[in-house]
N, CA, C and O atoms as a GROMACS GRO file, in nm:
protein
  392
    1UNK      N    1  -2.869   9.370  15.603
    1UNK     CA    2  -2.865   9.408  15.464
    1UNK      C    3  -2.723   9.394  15.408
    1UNK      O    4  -2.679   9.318  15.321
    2UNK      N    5  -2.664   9.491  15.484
    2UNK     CA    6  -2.493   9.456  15.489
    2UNK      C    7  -2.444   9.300  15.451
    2UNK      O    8  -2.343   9.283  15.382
    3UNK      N    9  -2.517   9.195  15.498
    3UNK     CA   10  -2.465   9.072  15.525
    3UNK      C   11  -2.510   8.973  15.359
    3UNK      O   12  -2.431   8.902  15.297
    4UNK      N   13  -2.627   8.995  15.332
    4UNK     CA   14  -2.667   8.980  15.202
    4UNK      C   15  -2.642   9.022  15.101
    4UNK      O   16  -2.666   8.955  15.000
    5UNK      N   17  -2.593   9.133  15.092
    5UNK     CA   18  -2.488   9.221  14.968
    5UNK      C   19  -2.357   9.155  14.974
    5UNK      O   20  -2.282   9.143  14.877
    6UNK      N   21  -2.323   9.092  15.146
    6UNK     CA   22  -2.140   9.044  15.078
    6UNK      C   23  -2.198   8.900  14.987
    6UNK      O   24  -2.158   8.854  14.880
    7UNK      N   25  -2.314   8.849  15.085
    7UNK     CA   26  -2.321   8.693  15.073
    7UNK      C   27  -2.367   8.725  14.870
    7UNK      O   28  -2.314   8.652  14.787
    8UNK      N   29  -2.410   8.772  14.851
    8UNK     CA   30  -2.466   8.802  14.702
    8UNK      C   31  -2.333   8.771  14.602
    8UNK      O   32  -2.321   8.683  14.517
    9UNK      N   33  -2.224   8.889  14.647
    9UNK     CA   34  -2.132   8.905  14.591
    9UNK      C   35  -2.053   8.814  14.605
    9UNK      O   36  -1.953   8.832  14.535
   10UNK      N   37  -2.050   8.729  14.660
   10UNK     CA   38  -1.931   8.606  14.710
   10UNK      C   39  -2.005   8.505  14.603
   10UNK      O   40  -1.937   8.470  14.506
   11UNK      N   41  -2.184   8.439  14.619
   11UNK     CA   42  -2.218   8.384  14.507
   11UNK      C   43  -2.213   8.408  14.387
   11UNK      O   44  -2.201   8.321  14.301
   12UNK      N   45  -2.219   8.491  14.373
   12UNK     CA   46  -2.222   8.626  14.201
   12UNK      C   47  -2.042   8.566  14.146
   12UNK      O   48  -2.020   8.493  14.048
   13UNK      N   49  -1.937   8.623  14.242
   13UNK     CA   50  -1.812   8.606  14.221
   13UNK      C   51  -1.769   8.462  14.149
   13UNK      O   52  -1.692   8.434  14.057
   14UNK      N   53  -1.871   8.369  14.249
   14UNK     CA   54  -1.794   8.225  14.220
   14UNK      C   55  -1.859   8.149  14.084
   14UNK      O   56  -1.834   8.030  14.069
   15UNK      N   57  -1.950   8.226  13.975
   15UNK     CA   58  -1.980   8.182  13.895
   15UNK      C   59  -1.878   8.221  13.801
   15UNK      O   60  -1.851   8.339  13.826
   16UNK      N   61  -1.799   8.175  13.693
   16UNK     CA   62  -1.746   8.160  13.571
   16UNK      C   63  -1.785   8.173  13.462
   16UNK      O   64  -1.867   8.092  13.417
   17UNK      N   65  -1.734   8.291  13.378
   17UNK     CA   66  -1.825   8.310  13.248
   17UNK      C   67  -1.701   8.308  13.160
   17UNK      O   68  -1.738   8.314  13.043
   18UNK      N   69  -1.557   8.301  13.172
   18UNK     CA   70  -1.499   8.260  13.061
   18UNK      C   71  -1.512   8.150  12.981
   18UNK      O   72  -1.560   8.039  13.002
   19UNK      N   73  -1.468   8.193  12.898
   19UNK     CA   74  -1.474   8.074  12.777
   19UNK      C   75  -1.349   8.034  12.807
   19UNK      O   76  -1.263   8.109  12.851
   20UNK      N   77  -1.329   7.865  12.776
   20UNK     CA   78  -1.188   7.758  12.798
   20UNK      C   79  -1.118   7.804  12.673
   20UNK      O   80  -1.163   7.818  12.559
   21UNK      N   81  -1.011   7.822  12.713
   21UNK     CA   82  -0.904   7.839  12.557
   21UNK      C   83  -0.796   7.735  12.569
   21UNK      O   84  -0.731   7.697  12.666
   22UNK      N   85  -0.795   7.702  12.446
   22UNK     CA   86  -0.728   7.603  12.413
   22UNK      C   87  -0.584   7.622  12.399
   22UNK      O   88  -0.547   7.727  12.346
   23UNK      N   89  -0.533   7.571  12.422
   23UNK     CA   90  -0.381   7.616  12.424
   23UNK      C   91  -0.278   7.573  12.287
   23UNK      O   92  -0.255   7.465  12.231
   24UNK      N   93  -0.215   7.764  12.258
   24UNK     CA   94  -0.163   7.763  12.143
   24UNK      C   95  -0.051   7.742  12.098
   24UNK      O   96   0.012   7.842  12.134
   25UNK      N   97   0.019   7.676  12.041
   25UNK     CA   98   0.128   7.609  11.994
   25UNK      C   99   0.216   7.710  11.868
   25UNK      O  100   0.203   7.714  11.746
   26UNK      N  101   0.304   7.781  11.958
   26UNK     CA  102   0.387   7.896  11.872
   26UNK      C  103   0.466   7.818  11.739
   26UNK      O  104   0.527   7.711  11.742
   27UNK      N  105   0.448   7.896  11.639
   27UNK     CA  106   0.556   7.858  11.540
   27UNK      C  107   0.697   7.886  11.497
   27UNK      O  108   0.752   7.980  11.439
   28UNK      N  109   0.744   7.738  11.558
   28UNK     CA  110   0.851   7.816  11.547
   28UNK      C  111   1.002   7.835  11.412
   28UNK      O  112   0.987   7.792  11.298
   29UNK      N  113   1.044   7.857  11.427
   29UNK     CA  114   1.168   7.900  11.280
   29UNK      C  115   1.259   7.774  11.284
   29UNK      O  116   1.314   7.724  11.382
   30UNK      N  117   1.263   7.721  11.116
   30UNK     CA  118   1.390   7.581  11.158
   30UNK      C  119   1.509   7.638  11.206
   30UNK      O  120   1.587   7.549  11.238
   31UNK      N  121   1.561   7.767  11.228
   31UNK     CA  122   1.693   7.810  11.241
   31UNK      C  123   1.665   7.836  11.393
   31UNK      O  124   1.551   7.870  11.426
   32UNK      N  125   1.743   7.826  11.468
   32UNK     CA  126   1.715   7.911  11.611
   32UNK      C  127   1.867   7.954  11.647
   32UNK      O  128   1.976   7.898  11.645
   33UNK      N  129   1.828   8.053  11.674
   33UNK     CA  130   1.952   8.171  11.741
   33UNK      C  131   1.959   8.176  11.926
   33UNK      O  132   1.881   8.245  11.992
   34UNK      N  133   1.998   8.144  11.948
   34UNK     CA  134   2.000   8.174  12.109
   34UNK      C  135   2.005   8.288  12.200
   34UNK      O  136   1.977   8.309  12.318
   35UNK      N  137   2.077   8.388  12.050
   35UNK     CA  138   2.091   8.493  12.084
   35UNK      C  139   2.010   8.630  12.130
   35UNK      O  140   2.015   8.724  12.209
   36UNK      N  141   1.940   8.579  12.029
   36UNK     CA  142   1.794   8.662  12.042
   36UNK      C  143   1.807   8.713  11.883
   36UNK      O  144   1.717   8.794  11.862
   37UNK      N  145   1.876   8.694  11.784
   37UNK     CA  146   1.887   8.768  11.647
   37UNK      C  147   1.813   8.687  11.605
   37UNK      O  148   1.798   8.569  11.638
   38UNK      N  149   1.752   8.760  11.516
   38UNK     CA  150   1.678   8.694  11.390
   38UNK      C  151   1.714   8.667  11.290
   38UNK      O  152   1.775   8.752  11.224
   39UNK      N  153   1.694   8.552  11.246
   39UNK     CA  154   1.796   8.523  11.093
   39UNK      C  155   1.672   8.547  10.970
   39UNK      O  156   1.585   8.468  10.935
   40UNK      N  157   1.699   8.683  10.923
   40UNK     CA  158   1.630   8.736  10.852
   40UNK      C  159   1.685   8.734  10.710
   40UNK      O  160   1.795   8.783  10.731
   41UNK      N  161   1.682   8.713  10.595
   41UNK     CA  162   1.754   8.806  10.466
   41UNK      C  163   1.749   8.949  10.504
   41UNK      O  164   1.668   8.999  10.583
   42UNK      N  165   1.850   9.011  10.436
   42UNK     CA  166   1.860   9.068  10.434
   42UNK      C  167   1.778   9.176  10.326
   42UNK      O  168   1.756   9.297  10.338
   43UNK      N  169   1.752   9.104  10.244
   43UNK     CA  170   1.658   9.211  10.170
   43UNK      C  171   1.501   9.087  10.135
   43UNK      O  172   1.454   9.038  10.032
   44UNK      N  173   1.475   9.082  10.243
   44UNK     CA  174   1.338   8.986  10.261
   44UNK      C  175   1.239   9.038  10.180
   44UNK      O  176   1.160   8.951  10.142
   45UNK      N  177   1.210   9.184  10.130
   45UNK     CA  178   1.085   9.239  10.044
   45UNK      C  179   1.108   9.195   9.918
   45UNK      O  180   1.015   9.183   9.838
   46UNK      N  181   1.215   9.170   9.893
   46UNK     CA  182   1.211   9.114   9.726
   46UNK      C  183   1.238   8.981   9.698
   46UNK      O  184   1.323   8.939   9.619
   47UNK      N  185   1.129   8.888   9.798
   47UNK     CA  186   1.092   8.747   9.764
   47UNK      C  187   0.963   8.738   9.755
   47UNK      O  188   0.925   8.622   9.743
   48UNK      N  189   0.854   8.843   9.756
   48UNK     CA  190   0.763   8.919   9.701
   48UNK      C  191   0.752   8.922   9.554
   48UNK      O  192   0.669   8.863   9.484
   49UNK      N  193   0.848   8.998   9.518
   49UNK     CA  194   0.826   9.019   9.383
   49UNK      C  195   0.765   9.106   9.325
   49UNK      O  196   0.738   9.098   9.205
   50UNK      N  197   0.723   9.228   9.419
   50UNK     CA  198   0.674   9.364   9.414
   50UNK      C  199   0.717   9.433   9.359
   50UNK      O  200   0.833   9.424   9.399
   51UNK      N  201   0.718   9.523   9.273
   51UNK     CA  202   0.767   9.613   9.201
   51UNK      C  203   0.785   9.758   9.289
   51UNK      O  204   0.886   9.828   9.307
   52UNK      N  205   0.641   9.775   9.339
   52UNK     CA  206   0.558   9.919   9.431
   52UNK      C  207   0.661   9.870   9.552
   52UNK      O  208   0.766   9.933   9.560
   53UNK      N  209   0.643   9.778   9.634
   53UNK     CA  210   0.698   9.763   9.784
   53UNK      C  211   0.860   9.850   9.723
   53UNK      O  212   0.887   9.967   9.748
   54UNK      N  213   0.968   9.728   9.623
   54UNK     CA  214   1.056   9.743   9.636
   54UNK      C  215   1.113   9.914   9.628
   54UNK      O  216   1.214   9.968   9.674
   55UNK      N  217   0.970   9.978   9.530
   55UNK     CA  218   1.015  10.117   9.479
   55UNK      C  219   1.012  10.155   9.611
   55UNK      O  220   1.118  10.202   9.652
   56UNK      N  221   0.927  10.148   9.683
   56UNK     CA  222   0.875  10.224   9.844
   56UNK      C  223   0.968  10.186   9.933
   56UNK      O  224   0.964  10.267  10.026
   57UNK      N  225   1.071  10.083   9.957
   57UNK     CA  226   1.186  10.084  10.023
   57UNK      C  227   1.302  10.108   9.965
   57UNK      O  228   1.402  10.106  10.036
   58UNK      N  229   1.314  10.134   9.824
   58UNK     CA  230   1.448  10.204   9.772
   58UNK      C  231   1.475  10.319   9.817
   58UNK      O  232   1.582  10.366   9.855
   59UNK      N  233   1.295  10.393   9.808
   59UNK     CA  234   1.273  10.557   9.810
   59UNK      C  235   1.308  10.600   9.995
   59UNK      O  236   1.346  10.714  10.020
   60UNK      N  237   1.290  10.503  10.106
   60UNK     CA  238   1.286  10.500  10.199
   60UNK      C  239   1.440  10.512  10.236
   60UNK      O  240   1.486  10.612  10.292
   61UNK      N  241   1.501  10.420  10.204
   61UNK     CA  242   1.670  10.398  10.211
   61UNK      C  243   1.697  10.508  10.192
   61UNK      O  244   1.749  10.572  10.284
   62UNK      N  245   1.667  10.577  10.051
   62UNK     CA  246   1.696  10.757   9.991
   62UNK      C  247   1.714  10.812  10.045
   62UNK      O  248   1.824  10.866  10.058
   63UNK      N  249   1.576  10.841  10.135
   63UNK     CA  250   1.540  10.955  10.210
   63UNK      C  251   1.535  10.958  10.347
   63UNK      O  252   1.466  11.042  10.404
   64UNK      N  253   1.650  10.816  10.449
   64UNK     CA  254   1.656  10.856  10.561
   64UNK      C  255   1.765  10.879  10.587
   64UNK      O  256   1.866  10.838  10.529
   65UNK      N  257   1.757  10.959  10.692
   65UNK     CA  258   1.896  11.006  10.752
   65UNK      C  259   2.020  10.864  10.791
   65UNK      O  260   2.005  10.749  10.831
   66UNK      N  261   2.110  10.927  10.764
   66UNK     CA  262   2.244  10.853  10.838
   66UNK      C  263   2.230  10.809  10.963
   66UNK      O  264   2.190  10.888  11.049
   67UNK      N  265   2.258  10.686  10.994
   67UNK     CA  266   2.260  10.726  11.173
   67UNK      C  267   2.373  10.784  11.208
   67UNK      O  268   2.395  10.760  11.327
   68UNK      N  269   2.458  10.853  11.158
   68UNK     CA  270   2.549  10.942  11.247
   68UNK      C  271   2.511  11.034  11.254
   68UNK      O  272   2.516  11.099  11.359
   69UNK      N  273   2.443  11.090  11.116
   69UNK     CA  274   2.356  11.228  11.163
   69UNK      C  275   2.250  11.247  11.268
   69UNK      O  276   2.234  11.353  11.329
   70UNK      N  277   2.173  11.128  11.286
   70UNK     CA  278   2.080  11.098  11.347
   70UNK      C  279   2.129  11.135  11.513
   70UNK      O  280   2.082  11.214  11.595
   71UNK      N  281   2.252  11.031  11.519
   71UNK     CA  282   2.306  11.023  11.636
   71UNK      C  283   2.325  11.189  11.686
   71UNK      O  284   2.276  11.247  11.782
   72UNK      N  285   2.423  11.238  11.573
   72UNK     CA  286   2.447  11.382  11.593
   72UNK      C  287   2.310  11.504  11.609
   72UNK      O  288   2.317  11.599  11.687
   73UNK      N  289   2.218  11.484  11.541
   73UNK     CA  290   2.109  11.556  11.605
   73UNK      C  291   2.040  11.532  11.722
   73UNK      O  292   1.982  11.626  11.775
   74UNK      N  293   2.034  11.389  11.788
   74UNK     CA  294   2.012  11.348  11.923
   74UNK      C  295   2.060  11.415  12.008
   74UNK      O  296   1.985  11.452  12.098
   75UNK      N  297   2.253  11.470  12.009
   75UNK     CA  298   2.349  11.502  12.076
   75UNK      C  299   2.333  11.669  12.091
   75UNK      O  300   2.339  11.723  12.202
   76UNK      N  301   2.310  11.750  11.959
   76UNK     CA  302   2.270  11.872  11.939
   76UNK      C  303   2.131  11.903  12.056
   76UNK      O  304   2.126  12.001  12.131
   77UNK      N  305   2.008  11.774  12.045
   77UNK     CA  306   1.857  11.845  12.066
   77UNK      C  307   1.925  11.830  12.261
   77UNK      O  308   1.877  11.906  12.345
   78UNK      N  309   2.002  11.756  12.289
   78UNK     CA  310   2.011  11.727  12.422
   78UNK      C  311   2.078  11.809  12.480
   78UNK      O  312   2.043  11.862  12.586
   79UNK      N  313   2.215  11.839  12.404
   79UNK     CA  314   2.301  12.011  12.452
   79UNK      C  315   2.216  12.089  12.476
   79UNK      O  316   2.199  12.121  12.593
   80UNK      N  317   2.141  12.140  12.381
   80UNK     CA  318   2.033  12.239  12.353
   80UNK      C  319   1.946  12.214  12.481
   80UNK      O  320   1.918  12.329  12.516
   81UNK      N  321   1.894  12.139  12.559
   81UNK     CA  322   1.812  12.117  12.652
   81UNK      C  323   1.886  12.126  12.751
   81UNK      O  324   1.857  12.204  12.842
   82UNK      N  325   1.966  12.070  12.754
   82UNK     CA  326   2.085  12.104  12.869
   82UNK      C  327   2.092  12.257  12.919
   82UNK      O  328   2.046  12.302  13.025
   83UNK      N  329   2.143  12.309  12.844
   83UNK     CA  330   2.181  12.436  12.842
   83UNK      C  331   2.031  12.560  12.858
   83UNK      O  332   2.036  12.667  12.920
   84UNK      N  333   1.955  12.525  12.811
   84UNK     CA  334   1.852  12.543  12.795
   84UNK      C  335   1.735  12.550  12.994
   84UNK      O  336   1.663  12.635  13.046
   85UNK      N  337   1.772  12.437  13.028
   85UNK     CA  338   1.765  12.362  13.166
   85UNK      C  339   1.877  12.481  13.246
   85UNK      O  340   1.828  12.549  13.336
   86UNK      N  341   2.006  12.499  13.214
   86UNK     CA  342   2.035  12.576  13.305
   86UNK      C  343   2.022  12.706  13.373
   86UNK      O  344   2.071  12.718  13.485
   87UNK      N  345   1.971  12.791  13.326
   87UNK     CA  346   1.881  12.910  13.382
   87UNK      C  347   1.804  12.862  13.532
   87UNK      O  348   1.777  12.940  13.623
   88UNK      N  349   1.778  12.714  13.533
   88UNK     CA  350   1.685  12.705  13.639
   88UNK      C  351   1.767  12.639  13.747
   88UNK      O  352   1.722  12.576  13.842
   89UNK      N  353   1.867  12.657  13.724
   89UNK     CA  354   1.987  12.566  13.864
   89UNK      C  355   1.968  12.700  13.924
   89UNK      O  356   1.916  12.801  13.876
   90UNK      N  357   2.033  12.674  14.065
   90UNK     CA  358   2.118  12.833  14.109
   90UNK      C  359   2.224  12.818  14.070
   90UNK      O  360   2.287  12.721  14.027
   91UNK      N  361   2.251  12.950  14.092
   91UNK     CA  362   2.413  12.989  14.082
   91UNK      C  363   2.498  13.044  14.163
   91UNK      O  364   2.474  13.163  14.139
   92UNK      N  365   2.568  13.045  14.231
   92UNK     CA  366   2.689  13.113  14.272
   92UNK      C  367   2.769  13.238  14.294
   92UNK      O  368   2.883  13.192  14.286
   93UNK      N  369   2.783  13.359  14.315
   93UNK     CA  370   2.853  13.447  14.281
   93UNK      C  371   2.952  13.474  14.410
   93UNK      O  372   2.918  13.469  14.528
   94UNK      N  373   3.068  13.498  14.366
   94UNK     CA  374   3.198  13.515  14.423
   94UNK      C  375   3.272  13.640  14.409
   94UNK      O  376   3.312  13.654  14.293
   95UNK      N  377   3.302  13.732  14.483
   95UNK     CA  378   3.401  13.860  14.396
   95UNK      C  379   3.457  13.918  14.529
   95UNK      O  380   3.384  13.912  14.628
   96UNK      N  381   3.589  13.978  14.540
   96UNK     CA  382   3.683  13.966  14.601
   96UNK      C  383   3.714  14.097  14.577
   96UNK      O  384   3.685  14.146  14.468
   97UNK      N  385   3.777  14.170  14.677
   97UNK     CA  386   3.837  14.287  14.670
   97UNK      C  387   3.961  14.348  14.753
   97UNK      O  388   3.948  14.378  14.871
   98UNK      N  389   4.029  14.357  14.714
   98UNK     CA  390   4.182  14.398  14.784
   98UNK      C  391   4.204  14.536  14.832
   98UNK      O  392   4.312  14.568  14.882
   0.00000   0.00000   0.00000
């Protein structure tokens, strides 16, 4: 029985049900960077000509943080965990008497 369940599965296995895919041809940019940067504009949403987009990334610019602040609350949430984390080290005690 054993022997007809592998032999099953070995015929079963060697049938093919993918479909052939054709092979796809990336598009690529007349500019190429080697670097890995993208040569983007810099303000690429307003070759659009959107009115709504541009309002929705003015309002965006507005209302995000600095990255130094950013940076600086990164630095704050990680002290804070740090310190936070230390309760669970051991500790040490030393005291001396003359």
């Amino acid at each position: 029985m054993n022997k007809l369940v592998l032999a099953l599965a070995l015929v079963l296995s060697a049938c093919s049900v993918t479909p052939q895919r054709s092979e796809i041809q990336p598009l690529l940019p007349e500019q190429f960077s080697p670097s890995g940067e993208q040569l983007v504009a810099s303000l690429w949403w307003q070759a659009w000509e959107q009115p709504e987009l541009e309002a929705l990334i003015n309002q965006a610019f507005a209302d995000s943080p600095d990255l130094a602040l950013t940076d600086a609350r990164l630095r704050a949430a990680q002290a804070s965990l740090a310190s936070s984390r230390a309760g669970l080290l051991p500790s040490l005690n030393v005291s001396a008497e003359a």
